[in-house]
C-alpha positions in Angstrom: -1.1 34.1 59.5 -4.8 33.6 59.3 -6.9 30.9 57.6 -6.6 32.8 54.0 -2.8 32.6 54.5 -2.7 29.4 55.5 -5.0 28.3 52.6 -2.3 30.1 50.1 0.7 28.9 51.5 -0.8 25.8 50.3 -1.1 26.6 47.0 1.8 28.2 46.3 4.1 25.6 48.2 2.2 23.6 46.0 1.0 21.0 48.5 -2.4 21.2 47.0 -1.7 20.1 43.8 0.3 17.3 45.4 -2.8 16.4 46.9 -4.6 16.8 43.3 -2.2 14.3 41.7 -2.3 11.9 44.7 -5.9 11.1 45.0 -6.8 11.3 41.2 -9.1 8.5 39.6 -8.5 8.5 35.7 -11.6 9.2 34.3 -13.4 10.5 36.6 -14.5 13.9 36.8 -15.1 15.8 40.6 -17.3 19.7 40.7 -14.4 19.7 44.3 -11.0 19.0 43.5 -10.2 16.7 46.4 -6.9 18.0 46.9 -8.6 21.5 47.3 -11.5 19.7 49.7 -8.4 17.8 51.8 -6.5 21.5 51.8 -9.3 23.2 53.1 -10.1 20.4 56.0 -6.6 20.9 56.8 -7.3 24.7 57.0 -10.4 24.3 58.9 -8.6 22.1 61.7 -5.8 25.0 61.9 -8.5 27.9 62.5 -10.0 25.9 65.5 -12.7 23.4 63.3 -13.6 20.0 65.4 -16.2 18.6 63.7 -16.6 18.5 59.1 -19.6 20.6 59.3 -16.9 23.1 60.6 -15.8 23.7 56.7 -18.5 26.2 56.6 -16.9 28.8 58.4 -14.8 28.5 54.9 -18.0 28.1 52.2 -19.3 31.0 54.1 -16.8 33.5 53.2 -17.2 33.3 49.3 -15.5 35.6 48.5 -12.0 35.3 50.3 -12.1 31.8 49.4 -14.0 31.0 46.2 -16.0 27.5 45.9 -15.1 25.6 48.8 -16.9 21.8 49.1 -20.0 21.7 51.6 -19.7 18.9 54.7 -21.3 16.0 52.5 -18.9 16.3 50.1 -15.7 16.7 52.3 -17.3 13.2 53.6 -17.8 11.6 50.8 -13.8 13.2 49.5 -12.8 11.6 52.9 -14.5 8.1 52.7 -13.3 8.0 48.8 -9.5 7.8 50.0 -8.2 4.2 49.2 -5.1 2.7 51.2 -3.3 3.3 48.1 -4.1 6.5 47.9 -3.3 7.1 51.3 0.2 5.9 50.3 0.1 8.5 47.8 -1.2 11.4 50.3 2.0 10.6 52.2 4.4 10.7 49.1 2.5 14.0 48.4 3.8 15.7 51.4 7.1 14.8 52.1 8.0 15.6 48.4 6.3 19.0 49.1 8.4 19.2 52.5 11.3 18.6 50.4 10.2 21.3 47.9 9.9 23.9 50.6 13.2 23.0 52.7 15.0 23.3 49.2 13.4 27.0 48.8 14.0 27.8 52.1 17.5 27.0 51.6 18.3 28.6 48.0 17.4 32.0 49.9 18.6 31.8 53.4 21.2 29.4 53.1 22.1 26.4 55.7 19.6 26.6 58.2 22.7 27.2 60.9 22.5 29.1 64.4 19.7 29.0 67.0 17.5 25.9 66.9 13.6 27.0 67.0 11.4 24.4 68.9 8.5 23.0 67.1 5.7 21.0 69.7 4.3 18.1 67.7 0.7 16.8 68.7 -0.4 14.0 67.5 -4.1 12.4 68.2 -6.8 10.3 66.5 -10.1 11.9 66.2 -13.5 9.6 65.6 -16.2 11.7 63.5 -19.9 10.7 63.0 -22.5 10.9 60.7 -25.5 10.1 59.7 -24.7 10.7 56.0 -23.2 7.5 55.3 -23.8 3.8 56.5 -20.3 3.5 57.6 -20.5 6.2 59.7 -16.9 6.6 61.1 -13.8 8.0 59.7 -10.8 8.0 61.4 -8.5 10.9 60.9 -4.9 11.1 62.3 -4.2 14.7 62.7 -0.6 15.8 63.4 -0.2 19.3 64.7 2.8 21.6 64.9 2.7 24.5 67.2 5.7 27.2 66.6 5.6 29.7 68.8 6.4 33.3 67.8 8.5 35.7 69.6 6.2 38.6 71.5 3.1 36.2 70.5 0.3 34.6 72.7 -0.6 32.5 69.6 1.3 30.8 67.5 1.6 29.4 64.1 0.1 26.4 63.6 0.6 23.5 60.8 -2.0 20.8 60.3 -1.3 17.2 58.5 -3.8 14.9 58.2 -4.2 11.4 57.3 -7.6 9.4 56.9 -8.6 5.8 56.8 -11.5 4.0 57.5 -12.4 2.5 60.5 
């Protein structure tokens, strides 16, 4: 599918607005939407990123992507999540699961007949940096690998949670 794909399948199944809504402060005004800066970390993960300086590969490529945050703000985006808002994050996706299982089913019908395994992955990664006295941020990172018929590679999804540490 490809990181652009990946990135608009976001946007249209509306998870990053989700996102937008969830971690909104009232009155407070951001140059990265931080649903758009969480997407794009999620993106970056998919296409093979291990470290936040990875989201470059993304700012790089201007103009397939538009703005995309640098690696000091996706920090600072990361360490602004409360537990709250975490809360919210959650909400966020599963009502965006929902959305998409629902559309899924107006066009196919019942999801009936031959059962597709789906490999979940789940692991807590530890990232530095110097950028910030805390310095840690742990991420929960839930991966699901589908694999595709014919393919060596298959599709992956990328859900992440963060909190501090």
């Amino acid at each position: 599918m490809g990181t652009a794909g990946l990135r608009m399948l976001a946007f249209k199944s509306g998870l990053t607005g989700e996102l937008r809504s969830a971690l909104r402060v009232p009155g407070r005004q951001v140059l990265h939407d931080r649903g758009q800066v969480l997407t794009d970390l999620g993106v970056m993960i998919a296409d093979g990123g291990t470290a936040i300086r990875h989201i470059r590969t993304l700012r790089d490529q201007g103009e397939l992507f538009g703005p995309v945050a640098s690696a000091p703000t996706a920090w600072r985006a990361l360490q602004e999540v409360t537990p709250r808002q975490r809360d919210k994050l959650a909400a966020a996706r599963a009502k965006t699961r929902r959305r998409v299982w629902e559309l899924i089913t107006a066009r196919h019908g019942s999801m009936s007949g031959p059962k597709t395994r789906i490999r979940l992955v789940t692991c807590d990664v530890v990232a530095r940096s110097g950028w910030f006295s805390s310095g840690r941020i742990a991420t929960h990172v839930r991966v699901a690998a589908l694999p595709l018929a014919g393919s060596a590679r298959p599709v992956v999804a990328v859900a992440a949670t963060y909190r501090h540490q």
